[in-house]
KEDO-174992 format. One record per atom (N, C-alpha, C): residue in one letter; residue number from 1; chain; x, y, z; atom name. Coordinates in steps of 0.001 Angstrom, whole numbers, plus 500000, padded with zeros to 6 digits. Layout:
BEGIN
pt aa:A&i:NUM&ch:A&xx:X&yy:Y&zz:Z&at:CA
...
END
This chain:
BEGIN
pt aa:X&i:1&ch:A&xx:206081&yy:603576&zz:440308&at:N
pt aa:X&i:1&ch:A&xx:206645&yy:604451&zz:441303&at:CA
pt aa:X&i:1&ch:A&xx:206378&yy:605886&zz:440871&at:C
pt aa:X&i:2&ch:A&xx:205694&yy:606898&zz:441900&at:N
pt aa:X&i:2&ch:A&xx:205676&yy:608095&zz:441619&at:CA
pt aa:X&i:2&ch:A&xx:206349&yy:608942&zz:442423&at:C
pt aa:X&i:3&ch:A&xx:207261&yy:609698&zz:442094&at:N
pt aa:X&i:3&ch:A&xx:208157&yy:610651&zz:443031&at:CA
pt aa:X&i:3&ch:A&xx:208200&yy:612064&zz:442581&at:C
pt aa:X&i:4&ch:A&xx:208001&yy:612979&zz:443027&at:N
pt aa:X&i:4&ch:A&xx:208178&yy:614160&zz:442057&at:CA
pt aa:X&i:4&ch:A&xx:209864&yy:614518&zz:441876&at:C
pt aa:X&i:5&ch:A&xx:210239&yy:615236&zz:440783&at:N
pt aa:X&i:5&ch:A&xx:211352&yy:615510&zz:440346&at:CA
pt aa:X&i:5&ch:A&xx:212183&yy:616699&zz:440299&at:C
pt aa:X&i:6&ch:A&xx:212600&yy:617330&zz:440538&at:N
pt aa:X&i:6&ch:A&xx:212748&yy:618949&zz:441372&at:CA
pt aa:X&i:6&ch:A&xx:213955&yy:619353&zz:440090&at:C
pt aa:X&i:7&ch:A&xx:214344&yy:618742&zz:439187&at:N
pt aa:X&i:7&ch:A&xx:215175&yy:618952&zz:438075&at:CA
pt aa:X&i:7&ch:A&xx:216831&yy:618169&zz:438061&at:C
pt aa:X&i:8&ch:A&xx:217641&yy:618560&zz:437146&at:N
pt aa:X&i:8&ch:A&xx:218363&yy:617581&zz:436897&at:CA
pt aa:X&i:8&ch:A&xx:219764&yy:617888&zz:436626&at:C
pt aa:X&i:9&ch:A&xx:220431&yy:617229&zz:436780&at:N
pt aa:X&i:9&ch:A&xx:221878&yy:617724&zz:436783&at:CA
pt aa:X&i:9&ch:A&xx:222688&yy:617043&zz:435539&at:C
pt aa:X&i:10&ch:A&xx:223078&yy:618320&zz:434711&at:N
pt aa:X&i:10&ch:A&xx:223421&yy:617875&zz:432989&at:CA
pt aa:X&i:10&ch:A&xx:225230&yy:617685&zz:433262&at:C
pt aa:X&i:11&ch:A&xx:225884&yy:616785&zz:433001&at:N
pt aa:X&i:11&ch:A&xx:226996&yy:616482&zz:433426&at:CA
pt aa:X&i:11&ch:A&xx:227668&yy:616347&zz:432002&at:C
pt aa:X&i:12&ch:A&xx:228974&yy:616380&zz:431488&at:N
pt aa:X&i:12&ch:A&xx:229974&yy:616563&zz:430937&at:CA
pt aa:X&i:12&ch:A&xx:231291&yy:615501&zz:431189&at:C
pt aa:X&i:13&ch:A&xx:230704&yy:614402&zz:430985&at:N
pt aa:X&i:13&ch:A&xx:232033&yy:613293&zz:431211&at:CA
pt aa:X&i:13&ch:A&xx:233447&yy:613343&zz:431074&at:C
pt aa:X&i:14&ch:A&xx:234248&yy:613451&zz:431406&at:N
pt aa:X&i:14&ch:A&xx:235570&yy:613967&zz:430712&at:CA
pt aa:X&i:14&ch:A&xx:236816&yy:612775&zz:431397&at:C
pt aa:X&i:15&ch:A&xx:237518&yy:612043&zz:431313&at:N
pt aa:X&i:15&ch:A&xx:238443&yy:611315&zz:431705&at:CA
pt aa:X&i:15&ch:A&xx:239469&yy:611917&zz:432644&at:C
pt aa:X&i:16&ch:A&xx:240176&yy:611935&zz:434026&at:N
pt aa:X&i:16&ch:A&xx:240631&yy:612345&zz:435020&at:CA
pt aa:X&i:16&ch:A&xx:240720&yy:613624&zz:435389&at:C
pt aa:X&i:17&ch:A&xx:239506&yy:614334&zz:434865&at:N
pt aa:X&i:17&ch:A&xx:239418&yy:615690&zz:435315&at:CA
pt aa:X&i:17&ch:A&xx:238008&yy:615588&zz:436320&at:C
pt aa:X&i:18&ch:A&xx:237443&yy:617098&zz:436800&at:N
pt aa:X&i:18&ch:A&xx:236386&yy:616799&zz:437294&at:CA
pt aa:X&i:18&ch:A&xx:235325&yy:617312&zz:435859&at:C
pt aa:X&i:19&ch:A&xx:234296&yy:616768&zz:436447&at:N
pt aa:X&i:19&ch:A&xx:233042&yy:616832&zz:435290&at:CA
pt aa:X&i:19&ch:A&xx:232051&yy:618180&zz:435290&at:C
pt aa:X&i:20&ch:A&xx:232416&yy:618966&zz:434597&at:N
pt aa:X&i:20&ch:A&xx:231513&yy:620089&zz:435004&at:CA
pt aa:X&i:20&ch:A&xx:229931&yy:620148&zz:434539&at:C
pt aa:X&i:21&ch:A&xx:229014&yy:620748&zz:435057&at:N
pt aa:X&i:21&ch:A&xx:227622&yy:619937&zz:435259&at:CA
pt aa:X&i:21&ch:A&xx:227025&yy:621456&zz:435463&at:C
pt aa:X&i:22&ch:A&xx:225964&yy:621315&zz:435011&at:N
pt aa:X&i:22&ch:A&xx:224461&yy:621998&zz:434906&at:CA
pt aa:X&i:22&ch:A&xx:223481&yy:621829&zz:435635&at:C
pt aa:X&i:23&ch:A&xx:222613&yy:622675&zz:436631&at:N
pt aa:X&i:23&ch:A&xx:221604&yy:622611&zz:437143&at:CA
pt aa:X&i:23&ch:A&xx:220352&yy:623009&zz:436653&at:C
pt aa:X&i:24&ch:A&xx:219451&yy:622069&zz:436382&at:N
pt aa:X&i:24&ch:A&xx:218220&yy:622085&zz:435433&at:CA
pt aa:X&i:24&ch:A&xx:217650&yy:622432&zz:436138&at:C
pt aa:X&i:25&ch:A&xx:216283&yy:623269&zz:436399&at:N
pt aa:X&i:25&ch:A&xx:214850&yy:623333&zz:437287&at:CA
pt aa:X&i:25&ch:A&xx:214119&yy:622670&zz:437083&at:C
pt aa:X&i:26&ch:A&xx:213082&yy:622054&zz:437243&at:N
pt aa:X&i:26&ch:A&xx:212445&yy:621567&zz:436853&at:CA
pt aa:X&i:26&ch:A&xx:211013&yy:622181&zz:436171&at:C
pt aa:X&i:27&ch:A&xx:209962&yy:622274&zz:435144&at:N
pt aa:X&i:27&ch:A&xx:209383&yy:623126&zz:434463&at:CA
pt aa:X&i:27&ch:A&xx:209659&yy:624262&zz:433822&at:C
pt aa:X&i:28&ch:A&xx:211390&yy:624163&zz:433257&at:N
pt aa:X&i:28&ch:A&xx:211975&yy:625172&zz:432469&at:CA
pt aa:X&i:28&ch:A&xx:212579&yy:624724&zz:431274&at:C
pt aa:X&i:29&ch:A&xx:212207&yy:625391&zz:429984&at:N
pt aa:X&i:29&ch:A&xx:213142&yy:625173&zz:429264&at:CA
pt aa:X&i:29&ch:A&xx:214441&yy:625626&zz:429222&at:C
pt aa:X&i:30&ch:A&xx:215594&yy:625105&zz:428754&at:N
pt aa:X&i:30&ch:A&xx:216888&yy:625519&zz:428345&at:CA
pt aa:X&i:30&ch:A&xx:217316&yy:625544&zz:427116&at:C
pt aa:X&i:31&ch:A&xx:217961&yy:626195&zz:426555&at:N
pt aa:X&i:31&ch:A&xx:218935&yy:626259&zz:425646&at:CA
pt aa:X&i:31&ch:A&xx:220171&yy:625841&zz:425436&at:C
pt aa:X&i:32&ch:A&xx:220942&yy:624679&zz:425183&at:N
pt aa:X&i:32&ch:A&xx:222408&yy:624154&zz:425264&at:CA
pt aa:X&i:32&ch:A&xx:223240&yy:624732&zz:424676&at:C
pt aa:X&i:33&ch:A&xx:222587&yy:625408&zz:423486&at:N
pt aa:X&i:33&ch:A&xx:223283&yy:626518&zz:422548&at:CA
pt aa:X&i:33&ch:A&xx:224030&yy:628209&zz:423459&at:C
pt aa:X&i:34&ch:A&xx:223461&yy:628274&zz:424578&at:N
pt aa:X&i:34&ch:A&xx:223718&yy:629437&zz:424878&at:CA
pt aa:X&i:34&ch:A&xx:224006&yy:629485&zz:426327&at:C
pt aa:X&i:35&ch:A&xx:224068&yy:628188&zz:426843&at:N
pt aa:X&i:35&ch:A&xx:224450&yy:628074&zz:428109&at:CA
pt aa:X&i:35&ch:A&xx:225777&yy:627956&zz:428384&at:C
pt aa:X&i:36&ch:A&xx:226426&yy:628707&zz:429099&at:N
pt aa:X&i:36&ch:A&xx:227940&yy:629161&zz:429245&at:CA
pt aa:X&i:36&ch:A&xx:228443&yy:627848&zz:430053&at:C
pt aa:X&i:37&ch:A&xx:229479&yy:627498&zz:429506&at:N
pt aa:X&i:37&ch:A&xx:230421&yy:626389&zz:429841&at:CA
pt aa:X&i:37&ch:A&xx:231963&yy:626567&zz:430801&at:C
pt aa:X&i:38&ch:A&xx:231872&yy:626192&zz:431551&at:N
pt aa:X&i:38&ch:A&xx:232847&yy:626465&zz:432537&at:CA
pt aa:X&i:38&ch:A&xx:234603&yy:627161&zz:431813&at:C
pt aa:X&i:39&ch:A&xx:234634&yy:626390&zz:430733&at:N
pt aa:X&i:39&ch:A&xx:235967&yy:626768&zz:430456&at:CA
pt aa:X&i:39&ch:A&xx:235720&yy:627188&zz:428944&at:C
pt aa:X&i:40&ch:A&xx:234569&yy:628008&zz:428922&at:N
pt aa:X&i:40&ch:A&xx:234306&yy:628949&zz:427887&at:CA
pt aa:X&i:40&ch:A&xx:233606&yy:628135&zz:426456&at:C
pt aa:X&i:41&ch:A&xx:232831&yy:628759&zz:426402&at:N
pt aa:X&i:41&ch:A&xx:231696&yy:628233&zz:424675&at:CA
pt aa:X&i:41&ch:A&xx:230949&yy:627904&zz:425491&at:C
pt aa:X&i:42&ch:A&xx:229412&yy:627014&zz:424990&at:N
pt aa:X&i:42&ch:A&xx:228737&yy:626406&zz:425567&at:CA
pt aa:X&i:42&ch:A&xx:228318&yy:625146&zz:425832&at:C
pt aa:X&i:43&ch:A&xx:227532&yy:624584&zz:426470&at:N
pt aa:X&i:43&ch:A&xx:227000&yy:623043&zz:427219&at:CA
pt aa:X&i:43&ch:A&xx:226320&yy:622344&zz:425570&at:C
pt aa:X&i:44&ch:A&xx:226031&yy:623232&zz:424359&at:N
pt aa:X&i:44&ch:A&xx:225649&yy:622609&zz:423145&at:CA
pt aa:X&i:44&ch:A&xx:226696&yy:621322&zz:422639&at:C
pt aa:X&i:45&ch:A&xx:226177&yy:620101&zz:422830&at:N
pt aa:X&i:45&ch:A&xx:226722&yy:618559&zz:422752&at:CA
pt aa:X&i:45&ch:A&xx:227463&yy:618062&zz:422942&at:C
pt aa:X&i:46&ch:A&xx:227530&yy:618884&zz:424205&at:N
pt aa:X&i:46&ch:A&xx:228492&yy:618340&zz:425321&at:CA
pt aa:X&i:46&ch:A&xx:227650&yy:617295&zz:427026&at:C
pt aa:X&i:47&ch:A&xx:226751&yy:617351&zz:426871&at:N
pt aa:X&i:47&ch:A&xx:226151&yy:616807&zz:427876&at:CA
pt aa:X&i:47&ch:A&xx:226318&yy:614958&zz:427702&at:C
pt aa:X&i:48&ch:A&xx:226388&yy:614701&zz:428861&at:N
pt aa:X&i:48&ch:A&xx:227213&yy:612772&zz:428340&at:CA
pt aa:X&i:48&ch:A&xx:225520&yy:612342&zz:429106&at:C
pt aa:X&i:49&ch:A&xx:225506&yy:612805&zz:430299&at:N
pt aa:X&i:49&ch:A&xx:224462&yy:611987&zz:430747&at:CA
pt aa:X&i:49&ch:A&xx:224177&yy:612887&zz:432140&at:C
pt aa:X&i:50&ch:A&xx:222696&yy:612559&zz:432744&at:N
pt aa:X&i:50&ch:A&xx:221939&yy:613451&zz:433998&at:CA
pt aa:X&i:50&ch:A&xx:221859&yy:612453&zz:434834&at:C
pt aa:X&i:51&ch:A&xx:221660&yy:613315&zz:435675&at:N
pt aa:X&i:51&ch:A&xx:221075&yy:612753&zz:437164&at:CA
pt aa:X&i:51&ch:A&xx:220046&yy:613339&zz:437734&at:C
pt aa:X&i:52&ch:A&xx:219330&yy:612621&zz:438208&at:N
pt aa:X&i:52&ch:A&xx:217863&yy:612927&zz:438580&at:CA
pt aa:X&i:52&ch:A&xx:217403&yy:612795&zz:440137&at:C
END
């Protein structure tokens, strides 16, 4: 199957809250280290799993 992929959505699992999430581009790098996190610090190893 070939589909193109337009980028990806970095999600933050968390138990009865909502999940706050990242919008990837697609042909960009990121940094997790420096990407600002909704309720302050950053998205660095916090990402549980994407969607594509």
């Amino acid at each position: 199957m070939n589909r193109n992929q337009f980028g990806v959505l970095a999600y933050d699992a968390r138990t009865g809250l909502p999940d706050p999430y990242m919008a990837l581009a697609a042909r960009y790098c990121y940094k997790f280290t420096v990407s600002s996190y909704p309720t302050g610090g950053t998205f660095n190893d916090k990402v549980d799993y994407i969607e594509m």
